[in-house]
Biopython code that builds the backbone (N, CA, C, O; Angstrom):
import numpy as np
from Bio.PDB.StructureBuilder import StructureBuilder

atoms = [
    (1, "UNK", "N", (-39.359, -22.258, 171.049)),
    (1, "UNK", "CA", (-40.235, -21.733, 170.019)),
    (1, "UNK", "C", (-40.229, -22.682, 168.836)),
    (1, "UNK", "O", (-39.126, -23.003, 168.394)),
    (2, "UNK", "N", (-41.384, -23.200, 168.238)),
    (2, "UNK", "CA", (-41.599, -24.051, 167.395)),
    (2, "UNK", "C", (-41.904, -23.079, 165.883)),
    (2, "UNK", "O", (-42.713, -22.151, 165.913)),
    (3, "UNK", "N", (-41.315, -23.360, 164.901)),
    (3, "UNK", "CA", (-41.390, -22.716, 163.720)),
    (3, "UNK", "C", (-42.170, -23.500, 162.655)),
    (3, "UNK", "O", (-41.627, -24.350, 161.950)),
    (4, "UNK", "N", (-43.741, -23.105, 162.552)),
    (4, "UNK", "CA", (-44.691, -23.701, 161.449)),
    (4, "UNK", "C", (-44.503, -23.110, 160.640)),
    (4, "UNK", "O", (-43.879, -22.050, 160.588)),
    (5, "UNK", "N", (-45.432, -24.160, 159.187)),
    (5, "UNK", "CA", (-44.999, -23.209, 158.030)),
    (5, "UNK", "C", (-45.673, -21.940, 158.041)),
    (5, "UNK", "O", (-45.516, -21.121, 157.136)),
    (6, "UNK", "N", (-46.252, -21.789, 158.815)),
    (6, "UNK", "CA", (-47.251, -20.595, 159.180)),
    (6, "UNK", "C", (-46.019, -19.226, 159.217)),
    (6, "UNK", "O", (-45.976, -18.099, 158.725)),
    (7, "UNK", "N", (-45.229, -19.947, 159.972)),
    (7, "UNK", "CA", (-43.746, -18.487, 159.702)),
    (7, "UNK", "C", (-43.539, -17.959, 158.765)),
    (7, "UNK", "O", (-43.447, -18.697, 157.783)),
    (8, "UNK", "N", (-43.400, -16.824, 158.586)),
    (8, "UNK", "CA", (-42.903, -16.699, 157.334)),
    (8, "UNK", "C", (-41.520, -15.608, 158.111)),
    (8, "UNK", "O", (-41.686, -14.579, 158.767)),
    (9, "UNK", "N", (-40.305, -16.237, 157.769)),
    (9, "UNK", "CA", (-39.196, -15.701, 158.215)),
    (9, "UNK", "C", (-38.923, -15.490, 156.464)),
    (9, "UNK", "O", (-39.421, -16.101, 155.518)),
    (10, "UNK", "N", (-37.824, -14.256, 156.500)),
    (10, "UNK", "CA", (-37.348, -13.802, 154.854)),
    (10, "UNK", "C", (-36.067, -13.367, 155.674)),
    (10, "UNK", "O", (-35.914, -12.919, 156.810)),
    (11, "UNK", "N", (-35.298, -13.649, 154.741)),
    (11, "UNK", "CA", (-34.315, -12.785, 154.598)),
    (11, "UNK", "C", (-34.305, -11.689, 153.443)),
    (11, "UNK", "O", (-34.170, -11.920, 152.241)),
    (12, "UNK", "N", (-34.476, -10.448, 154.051)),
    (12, "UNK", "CA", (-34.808, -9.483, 152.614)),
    (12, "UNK", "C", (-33.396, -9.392, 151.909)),
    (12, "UNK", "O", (-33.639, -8.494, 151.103)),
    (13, "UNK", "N", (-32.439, -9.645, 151.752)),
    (13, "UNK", "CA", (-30.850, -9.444, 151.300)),
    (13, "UNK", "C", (-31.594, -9.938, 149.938)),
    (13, "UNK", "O", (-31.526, -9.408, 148.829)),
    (14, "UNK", "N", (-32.490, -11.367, 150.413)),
    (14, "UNK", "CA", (-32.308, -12.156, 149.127)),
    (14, "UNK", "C", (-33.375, -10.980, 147.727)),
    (14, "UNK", "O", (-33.275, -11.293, 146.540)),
    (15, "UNK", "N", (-33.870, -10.299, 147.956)),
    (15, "UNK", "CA", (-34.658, -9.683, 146.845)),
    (15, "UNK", "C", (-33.528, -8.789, 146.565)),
    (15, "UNK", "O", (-33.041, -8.791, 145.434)),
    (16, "UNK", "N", (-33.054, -8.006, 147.510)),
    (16, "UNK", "CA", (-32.527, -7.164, 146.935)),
    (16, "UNK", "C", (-31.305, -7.316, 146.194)),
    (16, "UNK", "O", (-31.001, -6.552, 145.278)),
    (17, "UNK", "N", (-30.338, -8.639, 146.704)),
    (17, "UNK", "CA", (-29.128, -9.025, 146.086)),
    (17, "UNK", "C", (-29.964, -9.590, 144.234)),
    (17, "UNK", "O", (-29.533, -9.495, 143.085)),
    (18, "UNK", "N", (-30.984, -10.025, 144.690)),
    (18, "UNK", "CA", (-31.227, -10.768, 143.368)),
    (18, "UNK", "C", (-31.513, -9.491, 142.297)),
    (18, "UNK", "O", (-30.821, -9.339, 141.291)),
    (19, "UNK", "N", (-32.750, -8.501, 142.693)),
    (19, "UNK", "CA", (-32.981, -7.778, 141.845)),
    (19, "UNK", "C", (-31.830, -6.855, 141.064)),
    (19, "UNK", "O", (-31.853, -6.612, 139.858)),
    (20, "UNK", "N", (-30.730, -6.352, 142.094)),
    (20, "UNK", "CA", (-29.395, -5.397, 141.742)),
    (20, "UNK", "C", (-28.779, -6.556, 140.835)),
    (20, "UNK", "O", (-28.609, -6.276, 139.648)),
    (21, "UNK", "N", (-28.459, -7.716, 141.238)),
    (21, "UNK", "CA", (-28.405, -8.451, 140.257)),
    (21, "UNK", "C", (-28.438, -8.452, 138.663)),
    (21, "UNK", "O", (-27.573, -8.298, 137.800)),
    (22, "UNK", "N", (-29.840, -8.699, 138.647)),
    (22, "UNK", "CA", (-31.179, -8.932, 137.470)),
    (22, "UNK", "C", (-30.545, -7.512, 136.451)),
    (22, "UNK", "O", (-30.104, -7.542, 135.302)),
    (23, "UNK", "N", (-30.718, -6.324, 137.405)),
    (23, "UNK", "CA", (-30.708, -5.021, 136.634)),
    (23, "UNK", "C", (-29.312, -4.432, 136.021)),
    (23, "UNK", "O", (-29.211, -3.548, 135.170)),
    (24, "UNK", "N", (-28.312, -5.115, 136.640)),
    (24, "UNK", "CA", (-26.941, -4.315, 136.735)),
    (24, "UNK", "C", (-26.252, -5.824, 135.698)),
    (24, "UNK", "O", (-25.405, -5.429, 134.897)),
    (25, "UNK", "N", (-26.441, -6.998, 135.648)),
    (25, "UNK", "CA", (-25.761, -8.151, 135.020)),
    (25, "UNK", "C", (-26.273, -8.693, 134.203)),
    (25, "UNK", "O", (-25.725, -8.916, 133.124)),
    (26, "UNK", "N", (-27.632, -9.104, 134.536)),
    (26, "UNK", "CA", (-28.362, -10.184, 133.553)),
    (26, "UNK", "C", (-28.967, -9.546, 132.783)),
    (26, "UNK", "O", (-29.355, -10.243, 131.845)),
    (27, "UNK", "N", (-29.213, -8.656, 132.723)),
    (27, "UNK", "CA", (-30.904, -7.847, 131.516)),
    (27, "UNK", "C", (-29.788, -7.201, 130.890)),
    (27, "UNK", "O", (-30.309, -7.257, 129.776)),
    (28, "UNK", "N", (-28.397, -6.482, 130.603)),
    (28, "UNK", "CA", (-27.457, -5.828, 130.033)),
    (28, "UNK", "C", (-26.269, -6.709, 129.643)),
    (28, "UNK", "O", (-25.194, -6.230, 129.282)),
    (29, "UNK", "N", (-26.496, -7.923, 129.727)),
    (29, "UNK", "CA", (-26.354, -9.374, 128.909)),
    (29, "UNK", "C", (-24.478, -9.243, 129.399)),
    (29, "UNK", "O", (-23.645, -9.305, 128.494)),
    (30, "UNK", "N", (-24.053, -9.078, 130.769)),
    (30, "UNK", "CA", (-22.695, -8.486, 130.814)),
    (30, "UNK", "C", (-22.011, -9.995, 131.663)),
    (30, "UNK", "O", (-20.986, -10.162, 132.324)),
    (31, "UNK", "N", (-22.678, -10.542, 131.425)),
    (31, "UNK", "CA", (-22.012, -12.332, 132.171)),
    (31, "UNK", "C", (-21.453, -13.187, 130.663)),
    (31, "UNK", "O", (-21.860, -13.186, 129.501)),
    (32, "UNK", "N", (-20.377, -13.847, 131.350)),
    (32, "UNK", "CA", (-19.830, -14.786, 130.261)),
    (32, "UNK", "C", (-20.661, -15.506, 130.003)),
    (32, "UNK", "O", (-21.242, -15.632, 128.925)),
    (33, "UNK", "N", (-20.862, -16.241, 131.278)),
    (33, "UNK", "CA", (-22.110, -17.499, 130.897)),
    (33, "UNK", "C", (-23.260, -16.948, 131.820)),
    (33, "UNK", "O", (-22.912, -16.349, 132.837)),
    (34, "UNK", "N", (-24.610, -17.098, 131.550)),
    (34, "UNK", "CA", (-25.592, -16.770, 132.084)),
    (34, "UNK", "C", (-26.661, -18.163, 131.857)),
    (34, "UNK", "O", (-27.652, -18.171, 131.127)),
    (35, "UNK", "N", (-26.288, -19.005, 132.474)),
    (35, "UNK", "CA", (-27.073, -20.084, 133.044)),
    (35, "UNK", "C", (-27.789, -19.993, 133.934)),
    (35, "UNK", "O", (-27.589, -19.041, 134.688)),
    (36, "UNK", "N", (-28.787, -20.814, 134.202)),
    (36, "UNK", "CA", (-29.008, -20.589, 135.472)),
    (36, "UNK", "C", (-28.207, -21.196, 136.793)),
    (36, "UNK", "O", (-28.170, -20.785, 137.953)),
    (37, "UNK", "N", (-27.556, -22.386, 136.131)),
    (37, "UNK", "CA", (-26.638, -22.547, 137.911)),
    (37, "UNK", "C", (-25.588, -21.386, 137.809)),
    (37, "UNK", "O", (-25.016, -21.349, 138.899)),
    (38, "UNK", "N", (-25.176, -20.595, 137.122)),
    (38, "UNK", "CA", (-23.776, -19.319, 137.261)),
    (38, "UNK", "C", (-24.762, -18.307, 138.128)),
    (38, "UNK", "O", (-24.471, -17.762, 139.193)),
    (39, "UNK", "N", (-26.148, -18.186, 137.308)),
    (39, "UNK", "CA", (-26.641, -17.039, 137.988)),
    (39, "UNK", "C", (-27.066, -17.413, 139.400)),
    (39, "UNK", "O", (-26.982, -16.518, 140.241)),
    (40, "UNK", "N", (-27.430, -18.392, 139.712)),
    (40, "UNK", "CA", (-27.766, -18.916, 141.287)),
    (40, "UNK", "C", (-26.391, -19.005, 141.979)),
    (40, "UNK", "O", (-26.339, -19.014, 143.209)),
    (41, "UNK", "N", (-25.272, -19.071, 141.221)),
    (41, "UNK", "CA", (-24.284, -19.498, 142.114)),
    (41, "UNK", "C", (-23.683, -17.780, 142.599)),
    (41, "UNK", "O", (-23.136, -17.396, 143.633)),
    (42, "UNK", "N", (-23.976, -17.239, 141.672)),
    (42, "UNK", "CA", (-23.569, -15.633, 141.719)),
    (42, "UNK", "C", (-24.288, -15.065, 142.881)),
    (42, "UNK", "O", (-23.686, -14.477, 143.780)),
    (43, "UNK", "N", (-25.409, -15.213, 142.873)),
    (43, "UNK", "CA", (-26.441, -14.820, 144.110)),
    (43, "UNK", "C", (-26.124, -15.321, 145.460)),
    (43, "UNK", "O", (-26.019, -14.601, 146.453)),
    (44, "UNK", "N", (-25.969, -16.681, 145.433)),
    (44, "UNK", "CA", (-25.674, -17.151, 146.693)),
    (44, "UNK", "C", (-24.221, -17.174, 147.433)),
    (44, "UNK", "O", (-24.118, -17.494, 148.617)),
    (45, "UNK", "N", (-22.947, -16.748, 146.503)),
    (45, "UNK", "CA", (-21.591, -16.635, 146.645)),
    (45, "UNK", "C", (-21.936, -14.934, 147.629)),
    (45, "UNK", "O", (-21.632, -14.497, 148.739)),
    (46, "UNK", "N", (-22.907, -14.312, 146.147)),
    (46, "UNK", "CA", (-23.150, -12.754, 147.224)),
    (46, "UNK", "C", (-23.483, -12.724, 148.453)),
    (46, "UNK", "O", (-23.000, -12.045, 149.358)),
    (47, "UNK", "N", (-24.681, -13.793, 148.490)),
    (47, "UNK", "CA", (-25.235, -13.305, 149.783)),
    (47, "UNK", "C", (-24.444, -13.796, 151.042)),
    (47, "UNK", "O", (-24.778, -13.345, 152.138)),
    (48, "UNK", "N", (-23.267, -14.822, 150.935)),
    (48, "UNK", "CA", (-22.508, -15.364, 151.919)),
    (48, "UNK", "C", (-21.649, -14.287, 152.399)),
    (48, "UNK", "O", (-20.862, -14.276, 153.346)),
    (49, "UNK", "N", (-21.994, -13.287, 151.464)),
    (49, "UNK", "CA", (-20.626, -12.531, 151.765)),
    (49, "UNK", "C", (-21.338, -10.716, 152.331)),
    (49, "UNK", "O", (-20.922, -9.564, 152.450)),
    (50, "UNK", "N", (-22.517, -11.441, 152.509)),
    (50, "UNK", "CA", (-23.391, -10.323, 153.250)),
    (50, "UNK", "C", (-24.053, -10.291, 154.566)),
    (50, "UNK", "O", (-24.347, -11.450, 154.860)),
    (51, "UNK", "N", (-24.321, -9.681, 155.243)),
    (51, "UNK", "CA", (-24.942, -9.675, 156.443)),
    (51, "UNK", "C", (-26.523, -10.060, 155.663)),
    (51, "UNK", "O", (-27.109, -9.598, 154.683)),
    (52, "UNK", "N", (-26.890, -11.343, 156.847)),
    (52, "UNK", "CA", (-28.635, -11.220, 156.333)),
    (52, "UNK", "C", (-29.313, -9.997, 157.261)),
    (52, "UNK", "O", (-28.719, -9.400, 158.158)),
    (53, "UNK", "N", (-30.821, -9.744, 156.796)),
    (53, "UNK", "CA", (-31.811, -9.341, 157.524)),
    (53, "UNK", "C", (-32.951, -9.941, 157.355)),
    (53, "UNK", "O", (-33.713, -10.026, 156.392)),
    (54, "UNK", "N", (-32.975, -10.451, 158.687)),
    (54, "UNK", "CA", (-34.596, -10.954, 158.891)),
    (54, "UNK", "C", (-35.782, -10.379, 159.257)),
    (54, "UNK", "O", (-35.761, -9.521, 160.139)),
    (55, "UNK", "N", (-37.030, -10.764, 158.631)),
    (55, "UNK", "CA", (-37.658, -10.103, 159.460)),
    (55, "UNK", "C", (-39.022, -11.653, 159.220)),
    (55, "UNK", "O", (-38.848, -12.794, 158.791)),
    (56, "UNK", "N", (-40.419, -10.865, 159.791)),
    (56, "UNK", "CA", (-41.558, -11.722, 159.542)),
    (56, "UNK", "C", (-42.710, -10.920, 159.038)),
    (56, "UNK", "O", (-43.785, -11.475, 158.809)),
    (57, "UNK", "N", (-42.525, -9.523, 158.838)),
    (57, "UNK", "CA", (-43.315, -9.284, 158.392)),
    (57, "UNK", "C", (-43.298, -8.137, 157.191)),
    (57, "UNK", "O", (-42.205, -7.664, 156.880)),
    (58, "UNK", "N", (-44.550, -7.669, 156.486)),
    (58, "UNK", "CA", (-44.132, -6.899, 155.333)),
    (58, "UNK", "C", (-43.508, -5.450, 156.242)),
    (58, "UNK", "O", (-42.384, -5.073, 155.912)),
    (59, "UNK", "N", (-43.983, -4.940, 156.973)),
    (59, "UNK", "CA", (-43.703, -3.956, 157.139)),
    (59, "UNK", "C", (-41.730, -3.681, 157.544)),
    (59, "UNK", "O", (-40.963, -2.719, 157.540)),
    (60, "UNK", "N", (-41.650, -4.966, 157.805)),
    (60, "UNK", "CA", (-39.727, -5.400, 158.383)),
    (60, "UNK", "C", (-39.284, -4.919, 157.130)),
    (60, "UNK", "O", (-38.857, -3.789, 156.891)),
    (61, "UNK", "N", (-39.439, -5.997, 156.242)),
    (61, "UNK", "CA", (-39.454, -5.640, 154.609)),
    (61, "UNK", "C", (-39.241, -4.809, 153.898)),
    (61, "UNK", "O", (-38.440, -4.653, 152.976)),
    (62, "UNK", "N", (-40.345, -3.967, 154.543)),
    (62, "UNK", "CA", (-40.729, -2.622, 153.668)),
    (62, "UNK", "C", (-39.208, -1.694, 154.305)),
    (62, "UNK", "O", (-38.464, -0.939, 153.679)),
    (63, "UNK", "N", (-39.147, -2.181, 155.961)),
    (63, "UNK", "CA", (-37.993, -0.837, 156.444)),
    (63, "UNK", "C", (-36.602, -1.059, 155.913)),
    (63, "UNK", "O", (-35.860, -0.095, 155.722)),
    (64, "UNK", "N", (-36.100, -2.692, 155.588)),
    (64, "UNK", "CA", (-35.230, -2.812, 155.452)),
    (64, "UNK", "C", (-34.904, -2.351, 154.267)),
    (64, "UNK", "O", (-33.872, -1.703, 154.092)),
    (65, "UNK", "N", (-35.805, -2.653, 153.255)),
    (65, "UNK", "CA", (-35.378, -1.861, 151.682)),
    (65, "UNK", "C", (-35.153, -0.906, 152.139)),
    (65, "UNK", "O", (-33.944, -0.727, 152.290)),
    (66, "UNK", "N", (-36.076, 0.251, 152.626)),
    (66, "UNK", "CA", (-35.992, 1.234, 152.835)),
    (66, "UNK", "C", (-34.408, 2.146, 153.131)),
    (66, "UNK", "O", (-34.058, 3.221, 152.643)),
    (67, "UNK", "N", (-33.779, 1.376, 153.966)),
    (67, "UNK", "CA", (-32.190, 1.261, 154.421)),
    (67, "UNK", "C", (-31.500, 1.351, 153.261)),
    (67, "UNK", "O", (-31.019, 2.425, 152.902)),
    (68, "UNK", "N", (-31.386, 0.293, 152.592)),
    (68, "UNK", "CA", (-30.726, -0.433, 151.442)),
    (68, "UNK", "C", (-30.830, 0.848, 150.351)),
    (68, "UNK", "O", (-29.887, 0.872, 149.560)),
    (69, "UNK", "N", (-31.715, 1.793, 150.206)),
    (69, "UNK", "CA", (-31.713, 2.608, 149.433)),
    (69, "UNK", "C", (-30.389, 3.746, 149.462)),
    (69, "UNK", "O", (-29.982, 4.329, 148.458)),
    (70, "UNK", "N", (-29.922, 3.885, 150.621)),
    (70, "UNK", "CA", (-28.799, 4.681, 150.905)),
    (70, "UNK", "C", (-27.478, 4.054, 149.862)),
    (70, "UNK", "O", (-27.037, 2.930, 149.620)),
    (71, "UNK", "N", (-27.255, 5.012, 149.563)),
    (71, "UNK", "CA", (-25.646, 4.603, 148.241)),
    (71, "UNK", "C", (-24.780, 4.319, 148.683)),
    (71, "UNK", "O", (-24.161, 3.940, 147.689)),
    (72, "UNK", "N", (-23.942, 4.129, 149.740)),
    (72, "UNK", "CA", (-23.401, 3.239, 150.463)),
    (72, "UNK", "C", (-23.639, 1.921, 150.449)),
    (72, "UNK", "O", (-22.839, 1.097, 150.006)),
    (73, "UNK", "N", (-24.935, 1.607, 151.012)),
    (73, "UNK", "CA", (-25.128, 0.183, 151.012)),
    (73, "UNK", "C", (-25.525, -0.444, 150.083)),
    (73, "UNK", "O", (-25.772, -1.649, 150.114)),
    (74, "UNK", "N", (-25.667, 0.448, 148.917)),
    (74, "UNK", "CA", (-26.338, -0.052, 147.824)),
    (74, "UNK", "C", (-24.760, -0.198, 146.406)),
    (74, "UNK", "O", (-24.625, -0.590, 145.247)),
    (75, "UNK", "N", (-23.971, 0.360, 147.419)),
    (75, "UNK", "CA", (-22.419, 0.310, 146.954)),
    (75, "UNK", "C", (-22.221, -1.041, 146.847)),
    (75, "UNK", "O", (-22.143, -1.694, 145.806)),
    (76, "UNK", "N", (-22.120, -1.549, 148.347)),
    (76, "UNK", "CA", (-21.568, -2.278, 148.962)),
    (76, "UNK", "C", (-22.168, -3.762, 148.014)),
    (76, "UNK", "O", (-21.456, -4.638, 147.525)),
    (77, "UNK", "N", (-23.678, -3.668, 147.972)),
    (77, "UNK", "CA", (-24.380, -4.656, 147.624)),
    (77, "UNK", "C", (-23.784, -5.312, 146.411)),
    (77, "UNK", "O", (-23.525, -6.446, 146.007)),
    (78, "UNK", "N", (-23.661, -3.703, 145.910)),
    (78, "UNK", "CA", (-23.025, -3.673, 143.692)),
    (78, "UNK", "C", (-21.679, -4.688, 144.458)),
    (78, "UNK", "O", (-21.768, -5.915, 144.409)),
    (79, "UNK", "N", (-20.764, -4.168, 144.977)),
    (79, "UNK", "CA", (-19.169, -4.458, 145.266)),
    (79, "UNK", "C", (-19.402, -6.191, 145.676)),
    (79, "UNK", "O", (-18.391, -6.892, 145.657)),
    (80, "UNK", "N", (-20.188, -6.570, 145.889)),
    (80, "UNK", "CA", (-20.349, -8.120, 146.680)),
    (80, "UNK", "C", (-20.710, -8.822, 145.254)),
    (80, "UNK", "O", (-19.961, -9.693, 144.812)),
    (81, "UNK", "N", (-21.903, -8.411, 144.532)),
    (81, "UNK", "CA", (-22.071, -8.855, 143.280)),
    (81, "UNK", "C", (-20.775, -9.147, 142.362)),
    (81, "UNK", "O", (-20.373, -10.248, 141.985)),
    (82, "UNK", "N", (-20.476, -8.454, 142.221)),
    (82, "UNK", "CA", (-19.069, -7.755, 141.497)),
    (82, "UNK", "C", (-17.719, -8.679, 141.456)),
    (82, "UNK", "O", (-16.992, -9.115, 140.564)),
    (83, "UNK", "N", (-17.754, -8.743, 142.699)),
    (83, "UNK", "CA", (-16.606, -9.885, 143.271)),
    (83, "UNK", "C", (-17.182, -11.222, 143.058)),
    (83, "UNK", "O", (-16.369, -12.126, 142.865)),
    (84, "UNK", "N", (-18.521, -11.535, 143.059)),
    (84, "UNK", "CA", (-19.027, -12.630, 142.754)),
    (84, "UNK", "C", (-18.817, -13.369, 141.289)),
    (84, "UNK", "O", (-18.266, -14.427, 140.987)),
    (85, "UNK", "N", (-19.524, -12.308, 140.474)),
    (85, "UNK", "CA", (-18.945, -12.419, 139.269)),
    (85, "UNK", "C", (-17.825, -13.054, 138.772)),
    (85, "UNK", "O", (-17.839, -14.094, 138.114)),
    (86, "UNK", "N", (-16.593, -12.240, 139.183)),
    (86, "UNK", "CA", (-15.462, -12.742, 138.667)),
    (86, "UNK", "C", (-15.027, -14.187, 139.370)),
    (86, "UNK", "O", (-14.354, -14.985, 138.717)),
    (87, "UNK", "N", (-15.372, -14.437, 140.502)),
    (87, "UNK", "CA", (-15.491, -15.714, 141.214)),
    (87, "UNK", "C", (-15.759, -16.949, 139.929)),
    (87, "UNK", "O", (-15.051, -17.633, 139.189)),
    (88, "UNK", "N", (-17.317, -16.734, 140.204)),
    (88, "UNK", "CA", (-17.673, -17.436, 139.288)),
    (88, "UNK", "C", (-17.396, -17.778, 137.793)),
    (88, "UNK", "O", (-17.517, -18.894, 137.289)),
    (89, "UNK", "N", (-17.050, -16.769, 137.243)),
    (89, "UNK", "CA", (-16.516, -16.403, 136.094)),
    (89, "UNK", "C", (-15.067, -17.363, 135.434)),
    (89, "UNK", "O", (-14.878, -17.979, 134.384)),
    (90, "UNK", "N", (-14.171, -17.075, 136.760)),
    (90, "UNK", "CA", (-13.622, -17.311, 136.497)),
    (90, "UNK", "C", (-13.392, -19.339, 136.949)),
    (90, "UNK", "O", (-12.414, -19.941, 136.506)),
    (91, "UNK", "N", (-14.401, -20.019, 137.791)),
    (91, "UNK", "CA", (-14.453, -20.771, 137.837)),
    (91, "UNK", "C", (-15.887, -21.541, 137.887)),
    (91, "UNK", "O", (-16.355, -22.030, 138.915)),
    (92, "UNK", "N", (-16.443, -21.563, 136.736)),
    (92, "UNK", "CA", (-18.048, -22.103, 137.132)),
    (92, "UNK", "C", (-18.127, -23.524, 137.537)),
    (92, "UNK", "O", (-17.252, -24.360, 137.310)),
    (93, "UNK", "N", (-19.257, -23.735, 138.162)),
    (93, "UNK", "CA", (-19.294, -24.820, 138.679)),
    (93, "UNK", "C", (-20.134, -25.941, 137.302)),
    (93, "UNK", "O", (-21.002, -26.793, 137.493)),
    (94, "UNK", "N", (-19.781, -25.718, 136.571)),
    (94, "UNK", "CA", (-20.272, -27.057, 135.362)),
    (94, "UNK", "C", (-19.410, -27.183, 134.492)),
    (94, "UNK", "O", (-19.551, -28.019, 133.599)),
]
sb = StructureBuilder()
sb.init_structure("model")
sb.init_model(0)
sb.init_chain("A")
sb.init_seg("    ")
for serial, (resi, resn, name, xyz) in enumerate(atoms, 1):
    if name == "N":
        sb.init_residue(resn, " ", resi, " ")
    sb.init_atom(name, np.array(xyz, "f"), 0.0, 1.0, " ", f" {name:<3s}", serial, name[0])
structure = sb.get_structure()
């Protein structure tokens, strides 16, 4: 199988790690440093430490949020952030 840019593969983790993010750290000004390489490095430390989901289309998208809405996983998401944080925090990369 040949993959054009015509694909559109997503990993939905990445909206949702970013937005819980956005709402819970960055907009309530609760980061030491809030750069943008801390905040990219925060996101991507999270998402290593998450299962992806792929999909190709909106409707994949649409189900997987859909999931993610359960407080459990939306625990879990906070708890990955969280740990990221202090990661970073405590050692930024600049």
């Amino acid at each position: 199988m040949n993959f054009s840019r015509e694909s559109s593969i997503m990993n939905v983790m990445e909206p949702i790690v970013g937005n819980m993010f956005e709402d819970r750290f960055v907009k309530p000004g609760l980061l030491k440093c809030a750069c943008d390489k801390c905040q990219l490095d925060i996101v991507l430390l999270t998402l290593n430490h998450l299962p992806p989901h792929y999909t190709s289309s909106q409707a994949g998208e649409a189900y997987i949020k859909a999931i993610y809405q359960e407080a459990q996983l939306q625990s879990d998401v906070l708890r990955e952030i969280t740990n990221a944080v202090k990661v970073i925090e405590d050692k930024p990369n600049h």
